[in-house]
N, C-alpha and C positions, 0 to 999 in steps of 0.2 A: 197644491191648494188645500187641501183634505187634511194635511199636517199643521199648516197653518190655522184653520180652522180650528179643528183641535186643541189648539196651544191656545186661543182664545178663548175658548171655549172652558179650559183646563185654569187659566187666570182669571175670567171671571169669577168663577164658582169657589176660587179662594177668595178672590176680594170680598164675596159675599157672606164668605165666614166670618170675617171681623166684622161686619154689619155695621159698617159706617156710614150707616142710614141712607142716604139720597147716592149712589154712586152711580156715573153715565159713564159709555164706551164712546171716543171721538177719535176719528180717523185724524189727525192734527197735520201732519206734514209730511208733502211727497217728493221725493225726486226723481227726477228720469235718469235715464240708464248712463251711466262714464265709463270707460275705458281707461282701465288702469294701468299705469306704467311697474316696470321693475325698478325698484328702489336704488339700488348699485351705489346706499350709502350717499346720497346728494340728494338733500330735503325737497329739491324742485321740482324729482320723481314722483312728489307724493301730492296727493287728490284729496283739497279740502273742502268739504262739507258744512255747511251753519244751521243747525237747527232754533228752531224758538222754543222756548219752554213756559207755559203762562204759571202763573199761582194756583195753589190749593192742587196740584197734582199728587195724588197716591201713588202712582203706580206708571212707567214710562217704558215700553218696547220698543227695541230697535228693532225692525225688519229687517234683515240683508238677504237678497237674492244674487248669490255667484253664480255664474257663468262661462263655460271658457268652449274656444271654439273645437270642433273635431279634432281626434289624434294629438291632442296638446300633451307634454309629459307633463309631472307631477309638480306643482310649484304654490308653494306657501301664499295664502291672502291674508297680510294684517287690516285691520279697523284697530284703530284709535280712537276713545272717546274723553274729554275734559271741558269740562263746564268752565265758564266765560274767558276760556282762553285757547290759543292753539295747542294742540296738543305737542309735547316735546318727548322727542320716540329716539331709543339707543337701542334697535334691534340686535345688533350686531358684538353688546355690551362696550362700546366704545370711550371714552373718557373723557370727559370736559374739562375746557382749561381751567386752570389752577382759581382763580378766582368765583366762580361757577359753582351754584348749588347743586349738587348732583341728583337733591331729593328731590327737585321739581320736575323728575320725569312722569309722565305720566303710566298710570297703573291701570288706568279702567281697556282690556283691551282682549281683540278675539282672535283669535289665528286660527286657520282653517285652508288645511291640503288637498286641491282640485287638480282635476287631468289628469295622467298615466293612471294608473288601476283604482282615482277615486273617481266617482260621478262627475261628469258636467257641467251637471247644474245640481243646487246645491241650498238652503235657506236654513239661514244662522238668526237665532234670536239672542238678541241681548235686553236682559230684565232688569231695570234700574228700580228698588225701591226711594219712594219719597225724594224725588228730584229737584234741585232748590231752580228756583226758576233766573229765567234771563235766557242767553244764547248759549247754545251748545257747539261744541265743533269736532268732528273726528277727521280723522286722514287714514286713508285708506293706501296701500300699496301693493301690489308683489312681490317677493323674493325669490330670487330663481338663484340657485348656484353656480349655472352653467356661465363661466365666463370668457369663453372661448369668443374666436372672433372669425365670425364666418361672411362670405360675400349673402346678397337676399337670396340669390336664386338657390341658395344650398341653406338658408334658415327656413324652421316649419315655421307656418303663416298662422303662428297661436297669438289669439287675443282674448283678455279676461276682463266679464265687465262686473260690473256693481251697479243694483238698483236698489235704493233705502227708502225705506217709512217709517213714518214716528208716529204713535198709537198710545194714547194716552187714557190713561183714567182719574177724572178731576172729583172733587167733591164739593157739594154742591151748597151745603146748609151749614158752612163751619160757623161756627159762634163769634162774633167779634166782642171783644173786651175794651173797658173805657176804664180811665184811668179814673180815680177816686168815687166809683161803682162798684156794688157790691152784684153781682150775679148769681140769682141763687139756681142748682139744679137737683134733680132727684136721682137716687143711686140707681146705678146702670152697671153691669156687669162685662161691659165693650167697651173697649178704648171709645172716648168722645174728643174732638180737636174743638181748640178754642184758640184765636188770633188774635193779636194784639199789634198796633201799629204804633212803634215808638217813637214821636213827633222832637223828641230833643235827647241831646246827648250827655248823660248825666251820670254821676259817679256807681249806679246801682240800681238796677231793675228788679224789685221783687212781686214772686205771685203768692199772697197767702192762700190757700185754702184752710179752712175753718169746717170743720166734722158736727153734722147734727144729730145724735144719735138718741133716739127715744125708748131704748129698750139697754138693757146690761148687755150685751154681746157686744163681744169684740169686735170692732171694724175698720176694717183694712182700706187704704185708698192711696193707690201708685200713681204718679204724678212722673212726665218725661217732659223738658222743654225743649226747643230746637231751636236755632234760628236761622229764617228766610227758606225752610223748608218742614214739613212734616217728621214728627219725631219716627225714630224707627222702633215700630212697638212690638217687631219682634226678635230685633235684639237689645230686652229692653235693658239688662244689667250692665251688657257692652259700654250704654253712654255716662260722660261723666256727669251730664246734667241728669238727675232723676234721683227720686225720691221715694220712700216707702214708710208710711206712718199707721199707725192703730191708734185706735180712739183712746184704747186702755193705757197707754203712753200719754197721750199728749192729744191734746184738742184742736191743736192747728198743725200742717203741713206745710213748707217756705219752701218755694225753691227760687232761687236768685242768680243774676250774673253782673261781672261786675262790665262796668263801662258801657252800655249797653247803647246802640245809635240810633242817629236820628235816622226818618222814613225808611225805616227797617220794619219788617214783620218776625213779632214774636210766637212761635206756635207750642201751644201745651196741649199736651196728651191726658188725660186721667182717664182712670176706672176705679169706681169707687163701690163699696158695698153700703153704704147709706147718704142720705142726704149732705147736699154738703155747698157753699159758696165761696166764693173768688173775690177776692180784693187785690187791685195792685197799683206796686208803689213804685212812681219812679220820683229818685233824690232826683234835686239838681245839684252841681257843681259849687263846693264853697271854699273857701281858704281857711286855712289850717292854722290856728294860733300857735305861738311859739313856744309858749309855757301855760300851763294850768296854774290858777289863779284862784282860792278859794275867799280870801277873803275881797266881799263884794264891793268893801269900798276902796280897796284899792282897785278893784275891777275900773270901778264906776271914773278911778281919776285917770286912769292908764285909758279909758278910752275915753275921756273926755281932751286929753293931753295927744295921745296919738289913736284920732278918730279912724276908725277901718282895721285896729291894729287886730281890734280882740273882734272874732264874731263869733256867736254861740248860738242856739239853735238847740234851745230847750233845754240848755245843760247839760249838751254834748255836740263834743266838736267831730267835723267830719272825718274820718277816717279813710275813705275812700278820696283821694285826690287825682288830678293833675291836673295839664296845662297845659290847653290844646293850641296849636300853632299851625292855624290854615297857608296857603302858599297859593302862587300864581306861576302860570307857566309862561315860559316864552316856545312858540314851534320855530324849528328852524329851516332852511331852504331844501334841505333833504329831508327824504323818506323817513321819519320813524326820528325824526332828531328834536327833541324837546327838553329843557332847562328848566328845572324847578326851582322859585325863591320862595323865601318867608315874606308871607304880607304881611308885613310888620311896618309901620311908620319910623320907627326908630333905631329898626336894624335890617338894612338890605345885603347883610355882607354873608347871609345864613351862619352864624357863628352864634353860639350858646353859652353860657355862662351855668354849669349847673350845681348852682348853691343846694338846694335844699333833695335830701340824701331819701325823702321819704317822699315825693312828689316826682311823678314821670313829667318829663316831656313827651307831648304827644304829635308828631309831623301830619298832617293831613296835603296827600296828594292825590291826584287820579289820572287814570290811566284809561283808552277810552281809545280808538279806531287809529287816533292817530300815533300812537305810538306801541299798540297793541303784539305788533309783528316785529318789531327791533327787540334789543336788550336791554333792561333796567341797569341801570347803576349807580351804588352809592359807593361815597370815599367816603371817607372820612380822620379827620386828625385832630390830635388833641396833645394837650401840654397841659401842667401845674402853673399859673399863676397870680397873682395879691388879687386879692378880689377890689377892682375899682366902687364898685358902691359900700363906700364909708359908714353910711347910714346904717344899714342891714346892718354889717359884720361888726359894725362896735357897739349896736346896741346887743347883738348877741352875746358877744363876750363880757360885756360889763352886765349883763342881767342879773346876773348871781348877788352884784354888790347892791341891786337895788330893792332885791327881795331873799336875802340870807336866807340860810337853812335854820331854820331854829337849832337843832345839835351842833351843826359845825360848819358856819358859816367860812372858814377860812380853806377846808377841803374842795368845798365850791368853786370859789377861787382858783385855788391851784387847778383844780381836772381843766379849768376853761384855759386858761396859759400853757398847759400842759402841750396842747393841741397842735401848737405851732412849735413848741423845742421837741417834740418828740414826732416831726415827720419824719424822719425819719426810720422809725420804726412801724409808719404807717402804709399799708398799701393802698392805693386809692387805684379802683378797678372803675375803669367806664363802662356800661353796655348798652346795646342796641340790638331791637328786637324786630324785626319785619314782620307787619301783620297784613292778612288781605281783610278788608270786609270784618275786622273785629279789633274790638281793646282788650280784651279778655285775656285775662290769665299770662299776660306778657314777661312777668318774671324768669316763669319754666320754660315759655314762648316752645309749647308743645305743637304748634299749629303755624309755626313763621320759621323765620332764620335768625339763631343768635348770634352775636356776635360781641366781641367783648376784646378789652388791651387795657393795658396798666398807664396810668397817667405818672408824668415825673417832668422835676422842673427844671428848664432848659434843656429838655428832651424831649423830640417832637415824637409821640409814635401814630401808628394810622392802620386803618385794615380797613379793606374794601370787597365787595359783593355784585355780584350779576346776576341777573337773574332772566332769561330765556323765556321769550314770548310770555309778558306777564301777563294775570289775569287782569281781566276790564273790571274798573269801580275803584272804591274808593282804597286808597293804602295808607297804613299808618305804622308811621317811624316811632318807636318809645325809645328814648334814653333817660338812662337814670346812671347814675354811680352809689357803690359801695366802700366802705373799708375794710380792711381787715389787717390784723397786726401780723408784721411779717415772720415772726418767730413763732408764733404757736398758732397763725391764719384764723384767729377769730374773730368775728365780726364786733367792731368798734368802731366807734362814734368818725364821724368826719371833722377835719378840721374847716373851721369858718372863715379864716384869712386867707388860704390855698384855695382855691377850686378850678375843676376842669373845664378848661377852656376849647369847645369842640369846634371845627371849620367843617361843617355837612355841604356835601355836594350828589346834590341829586339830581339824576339824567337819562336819555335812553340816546339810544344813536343803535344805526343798523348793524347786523351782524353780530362778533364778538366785540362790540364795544367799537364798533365802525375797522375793523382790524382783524384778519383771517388769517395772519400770520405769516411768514416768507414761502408757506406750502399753501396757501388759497385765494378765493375770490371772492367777494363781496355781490351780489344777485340779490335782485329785486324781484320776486315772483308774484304773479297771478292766476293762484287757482280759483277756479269758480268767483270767480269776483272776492275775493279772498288774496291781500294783498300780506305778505311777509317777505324777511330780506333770511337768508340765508350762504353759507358759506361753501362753496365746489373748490373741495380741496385734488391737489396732484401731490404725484411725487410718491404716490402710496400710504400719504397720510389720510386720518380720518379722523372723525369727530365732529361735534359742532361748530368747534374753533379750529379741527386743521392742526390739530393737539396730538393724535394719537399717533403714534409711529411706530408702534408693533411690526406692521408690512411696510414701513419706509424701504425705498429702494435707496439705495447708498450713491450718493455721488461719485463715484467711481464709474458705476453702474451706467448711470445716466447722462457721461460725459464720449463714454464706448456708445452706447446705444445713438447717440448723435453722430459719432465717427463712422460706425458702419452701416447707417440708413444714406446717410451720403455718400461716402468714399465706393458704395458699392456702385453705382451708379457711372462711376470711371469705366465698367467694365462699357460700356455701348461705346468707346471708344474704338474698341474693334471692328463692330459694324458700320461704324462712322468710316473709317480707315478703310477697307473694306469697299464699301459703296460707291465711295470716288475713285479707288483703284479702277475698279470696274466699268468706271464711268455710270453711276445708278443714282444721279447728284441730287433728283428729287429724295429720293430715301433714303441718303445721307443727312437730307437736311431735318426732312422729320425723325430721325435717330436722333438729332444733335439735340433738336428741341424736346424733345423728349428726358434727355439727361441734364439737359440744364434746369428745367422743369420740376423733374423729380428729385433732382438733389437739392432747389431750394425750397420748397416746399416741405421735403423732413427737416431741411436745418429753419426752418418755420414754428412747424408741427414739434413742437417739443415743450414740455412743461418749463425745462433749467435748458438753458442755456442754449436758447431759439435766436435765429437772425432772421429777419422779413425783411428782404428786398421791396415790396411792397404787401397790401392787403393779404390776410390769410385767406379768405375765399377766392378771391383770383387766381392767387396761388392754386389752391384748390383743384378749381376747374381746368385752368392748363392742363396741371399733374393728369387729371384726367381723360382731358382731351386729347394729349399730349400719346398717353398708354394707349388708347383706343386706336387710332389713327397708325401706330406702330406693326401693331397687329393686322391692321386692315391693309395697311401698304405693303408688309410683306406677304402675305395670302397671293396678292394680285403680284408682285411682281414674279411668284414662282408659274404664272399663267404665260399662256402662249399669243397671246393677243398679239394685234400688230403694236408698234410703239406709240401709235396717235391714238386709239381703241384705251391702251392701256393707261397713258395720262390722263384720259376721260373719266375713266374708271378709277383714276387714285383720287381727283379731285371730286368722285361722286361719293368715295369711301369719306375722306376730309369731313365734307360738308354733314353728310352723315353721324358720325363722333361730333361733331360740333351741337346738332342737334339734338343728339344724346344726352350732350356733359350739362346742357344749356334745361332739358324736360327737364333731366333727373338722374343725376351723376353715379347714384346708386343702384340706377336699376343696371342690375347685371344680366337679367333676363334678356333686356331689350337689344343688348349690345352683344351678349350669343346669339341670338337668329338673325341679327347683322351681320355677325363673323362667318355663321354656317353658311349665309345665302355667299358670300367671298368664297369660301371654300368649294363652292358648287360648283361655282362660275372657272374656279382653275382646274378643279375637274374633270367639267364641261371638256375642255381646251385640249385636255392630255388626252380623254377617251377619243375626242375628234380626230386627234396626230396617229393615235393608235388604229385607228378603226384606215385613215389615209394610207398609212405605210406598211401597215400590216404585221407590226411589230411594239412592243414594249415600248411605251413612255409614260414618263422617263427611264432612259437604260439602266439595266441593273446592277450595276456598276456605282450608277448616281446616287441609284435610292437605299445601297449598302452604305457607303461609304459616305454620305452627307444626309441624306434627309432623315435615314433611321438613328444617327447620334441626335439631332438636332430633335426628333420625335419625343426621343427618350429624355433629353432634358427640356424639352417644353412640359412633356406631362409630368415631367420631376418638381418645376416649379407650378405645374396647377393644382397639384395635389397637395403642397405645401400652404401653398393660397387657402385650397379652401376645408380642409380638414385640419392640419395641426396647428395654425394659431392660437394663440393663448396670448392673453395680456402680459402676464411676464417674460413670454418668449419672443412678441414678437417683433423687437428688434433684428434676432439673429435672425429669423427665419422668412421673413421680410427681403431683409439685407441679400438672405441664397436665391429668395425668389428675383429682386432684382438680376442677379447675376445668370442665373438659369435662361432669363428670357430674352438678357442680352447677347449671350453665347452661343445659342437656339438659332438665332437670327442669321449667325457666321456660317453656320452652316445649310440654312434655308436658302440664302442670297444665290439667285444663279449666278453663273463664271461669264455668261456673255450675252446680249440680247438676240431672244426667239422668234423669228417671225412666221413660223409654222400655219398659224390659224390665220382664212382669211386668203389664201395666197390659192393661184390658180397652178397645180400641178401637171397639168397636162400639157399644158403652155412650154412650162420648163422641158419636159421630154421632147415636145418640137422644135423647141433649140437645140438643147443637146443634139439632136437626130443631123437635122441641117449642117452642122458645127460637122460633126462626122462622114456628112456628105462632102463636103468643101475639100474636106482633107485628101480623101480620096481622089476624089478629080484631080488635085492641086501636085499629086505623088505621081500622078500618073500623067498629066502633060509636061510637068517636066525631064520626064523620062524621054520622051518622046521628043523635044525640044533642044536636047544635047546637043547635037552636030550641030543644029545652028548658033547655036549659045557661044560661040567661040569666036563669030564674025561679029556678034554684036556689042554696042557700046555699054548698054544700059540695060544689061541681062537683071531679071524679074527675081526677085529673093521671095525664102517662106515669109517672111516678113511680111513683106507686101501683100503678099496672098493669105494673109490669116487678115489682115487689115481690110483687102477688099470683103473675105467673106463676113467681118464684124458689121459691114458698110450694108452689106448684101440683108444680113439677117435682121440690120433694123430696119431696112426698106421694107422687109417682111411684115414686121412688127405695125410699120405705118401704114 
């Protein structure tokens, strides 16, 4: 808290330098604490945040408070931050499909290493100067390396959170400016801000200031514009809006921009060394005569003759043009799916005709929550051909004959015919410029996406753009075309009979264009109320689009890895075989269901080339119900119980696993102190026989020869389980572990049923005793019985006499 202070403390007392008169500290916006996931490359890992951001802000800090719990090792925190739009984050440097801006990734961003030998806890500031206002959004993540694949109860219980604040500093007294007002101020040696709200959208916004200087010294006055944010006045050469004038030069200072929009705020910066005011001019929009025309009575019949043709404006025509073409949207039944048309009466087919070489077309579209979290996309296609409006193109061409050259009327001529016999020699280049929130400077399109193809007749061509979670407000498409001669590529006249005929198709739809490729999936996510569609690719691909295949696994690869997640699974065949030998038919049955189980369930579980018998979750929980229940029936059957005791005990283990897989299939904790209380219990059973007989159980004989191989490969596959998994390996090693715990079991199975525990021994020795008595007597009247034995008919056998005494000992019994 003391550091924080500090740093507040340390940013006021700068802001106070510039002394931008009335400046206030506002605690603006708070979040409570999130729990952030690892990224693992799948945008649905990631935690997005919406800030507000009002007007006339100077100065904007992020607070981040990181945190991560005890003993956590070392693991990267990104924040992302990007004004009116989501942010689009390639931590990994990954590649976007081919169609796809790559510059729209975001750049404003903090990385910061918490846990193993950094701190715990931890507070990152981010310092935004002069923040243009509207919503903000960052995405916050983890990146951990470790991509092993452990059970919970051997993963450390690390969790990292994030708690944000937005801290702002606004200004309070900025100046507003009015259009055909002159504003006068006195020289001040501080940046002073003045605003301007440009209520219509016109070819050119200028601010003059005019220098009042009462004395011969030279006087200097720097002048920065910005718009929809505070200029950055201290990097002030950095912008390309900004100006620097002396008196001794020049009496007025202009700084302008062109295309300048409607309920937009304009912000100016100066520092001046003498007096000085503000005037400013916004054009409106006018149409551009076709030729200059000096003599006035021809003026006067040309636009008496074709009224609207010629418009002028004090004896100079606009320079600054275009022609703006608003649109309407249709949303469609899914997320993020929206169609944009020209609101045109006369053309719904969005198609353009673009005659005139020195006039943009201007698209106005917007973008706005509902289509904020899919992808933008434009197509577009174009061909060369006859220009349908007759009117225009022949009075173009015959213009020359109706106002000759005074020197060479007939050269006129010719350049105008030339036009069409020498396309051929002509290049006719289309372009299209993408702007967010500006018309400005669309040629260089230093601040959009250009995009550009060559038009030719009966040859369609096209080029197309996407663009990844756009920003919200408004957007504007410019197309214009150029020419240029194809032999020495310099810029020449277009012809007026040809022109390019464009088909724009403008759209958003989810993911990469509603399409993640044969390696992903299309996901609808909700963070924080914060809805975007995203792509969760397999197969080892990566990207936005499910494009990048640097770590593809090869079909080969992945055709084995489904072979030996199942086929290993044959091995429980043994203890199946096995179990009814022995007559052991309950845990024969749950071995069987256990291999059927988990062999469809991997041939499920697979990215390529998966078969579901039914639901994947079902599948699931069997698989796991299925393994639990395995483990637990063979435990108890290595136990001495009696056979009725014991069936109690396997259907108490059952029901057990059942409501395990049923809480929570993952918890492995729960399901070892289930296993150990089983192992107690056979335990129990053997120390009991031992302690009765006064000897080893089981003999040692048993425990060399079957339980310690069977030991050694149980612990062979748990140790597999839960230390050497890896994502890339773990088909094979999976595959041994099935095999380890099947073969484990062959020799766990006892040879015959025990009924040791539970059984009264002393009982038994008073059989046997009696048994022993019987015999004796039985040796010894016959001895004695001889002589007469030879008169009689139906002399007495041992037979009979073990029979009587069997007669005899259960009469005992009863």
């Amino acid at each position: 808290m003391c550091h924080y202070r500090f740093f507040v403390l340390f940013t006021v007392l700068a802001l106070k330098s510039v002394e931008c008169m009335f400046v206030y500290y506002q605690n603006y916006e708070f979040f409570s604490t999130i729990k952030l996931n690892d990224y693992n490359g799948y945008y649905g890992n990631v935690k997005l945040l919406k800030y507000s951001m009002p007007n006339d802000v100077l100065s904007a800090i992020w607070r981040l408070q990181l945190v991560s719990s005890e003993s956590c090792p070392s693991t990267d925190v990104y924040f992302y931050l990007e004004h009116s739009a989501y942010p689009v984050i390639s931590p990994h440097n990954r590649t976007f499909p081919y169609y796809f801006n790559g510059g729209r990734l975001t750049k404003t961003m903090i990385k910061k290493s918490i846990g193993g030998s950094n701190q715990n806890k931890q507070d990152v500031y981010l310092n935004i100067s002069s923040p243009s206002a509207g919503n903000w959004f960052s995405a916050a993540f983890t990146d951990s390396q470790d991509r092993k694949i452990k059970p919970e109860i051997l993963k450390s219980n690390c969790t990292y959170f994030l708690t944000s604040s937005l801290n702002i500093w606004q200004i309070n007294d900025t100046v507003v400016l009015y259009p055909n007002t002159t504003t006068q101020s006195r020289q001040h040696s501080d940046f002073k801000i003045y605003k301007f709200m440009s209520t219509t959208t016109g070819p050119y916004l200028s601010f003059n200031i005019k220098l009042k200087q009462s004395n011969s010294s030279v006087c200097t006055v720097k002048s920065l514009l910005k718009q929809s944010a505070f200029p950055d006045m201290k990097n002030f050469k950095n912008n390309d809006d900004h100006a620097i004038c002396q008196s001794s030069s020049s009496k007025q200072c202009s700084l302008s921009t062109d295309y300048p929009l409607a309920n937009s705020w304009y912000y100016l910066g100066i520092t001046s060394e003498c007096n000085y005011s503000i005037e400013v001019a916004l054009s409106n929009n006018c149409v551009e005569s076709p030729f200059f025309i000096s003599n006035k009575t021809l003026s006067t019949i040309m636009e008496s003759t074709f009224p609207g043709l010629l418009k002028q404006k004090k004896d100079e025509f606009c320079r600054k043009l275009f022609q703006p073409i608003e649109t309407f949207r249709f949303i469609g039944p899914t997320y993020f799916s929206v169609k944009y048309y020209f609101n045109s009466n006369h053309n719904r087919s969005n198609a353009l005709l673009i005659r005139n070489e020195k006039k943009p077309y201007f698209i106005e579209f917007l973008v706005d929550q509902a289509n904020n979290g899919g992808t933008l996309n434009f197509y577009l296609v174009n061909n060369l051909i006859n220009d349908p409006n007759l009117y225009e193109s022949d009075f173009l061409v015959n213009k020359a004959s109706l106002f000759p050259s005074e020197k060479n009327p007939k050269n006129s001529t010719h350049s105008s015919k030339s036009k069409t016999s020498n396309l051929a020699e002509i290049k006719v280049m289309l372009y299209a410029c993408l702007l967010f929130n500006s018309m400005s400077k669309y040629k260089n399109c230093p601040d959009g996406f250009l995009l550009s193809t060559q038009s030719f007749t009966n040859i369609f061509s096209n080029f197309q753009l996407n663009v990844a979670y756009p920003f919200m407000g408004k957007w504007y498409l410019a197309v214009w075309k150029e020419c240029f001669n194809i032999n020495t590529n310099e810029s020449v006249t277009c012809p007026t009979d040809f022109v390019p005929h464009a088909l724009i198709q403008i759209s958003s739809d989810q993911c990469a264009n509603d399409y993640c490729g044969e390696y992903g999936t299309c996901y609808i996510i909700n963070s924080q109320l914060n809805l975007v569609s995203a792509c969760k690719c397999s197969g080892g691909y990566e990207g936005y689009g499910c494009t990048d295949g640097r770590n593809a696994i090869p079909a080969r690869i992945y055709l084995a890895s489904v072979l030996f997640l199942t086929t290993s699974n044959l091995v429980f065949l043994l203890p199946i075989c096995l179990a009814i030998y022995r007559k052991w038919y309950i845990e024969s049955l749950i071995y069987f269901y256990n291999m059927f189980f988990s062999t469809f369930y991997h041939a499920c579980d697979q990215e390529f080339y998966s078969f579901c018998i039914f639901n994947y979750d079902g599948l699931q929980l069997a698989d796991f119900i299925s393994s639990y229940s395995s483990f637990i029936i063979t435990v108890l059957a290595m136990s001495s119980f009696e056979r009725q005791w014991k069936v109690f005990t396997f259907f108490v283990g059952l029901l057990a696993c059942i409501s395990i897989g049923l809480y929570d299939r993952f918890s492995y904790s729960t399901f070892v102190v289930f296993l150990c209380i089983a192992i107690s219990f056979t335990i129990f059973t053997w120390i009991k026989i031992c302690i009765s007989k006064r000897k080893l159980y089981p003999e040692r004989r048993q425990l060399i020869r079957y339980y310690l191989p069977g030991f050694i490969l149980a612990l062979t596959g748990l140790l597999i389980y839960s230390f050497l998994q890896t994502k890339s390996n773990y088909w094979i090693l999976h595959s041994i572990w099935h095999m380890c715990m099947a073969s484990s079991i062959v020799f766990f199975l006892p040879k015959e049923e025990t009924q040791h525990f539970g059984t009264d021994l002393s009982g038994e020795n008073l059989k046997v005793a009696l048994i022993l008595d019987h015999v004796t007597t039985t040796t010894a009247t016959s001895s004695s019985l001889s002589d007469s034995s030879e008169t009689s008919n139906s002399p007495p056998t041992s037979k009979s006499l073990i029979h009587a005494n069997v007669t005899e000992i259960s009469l005992l019994e009863a």
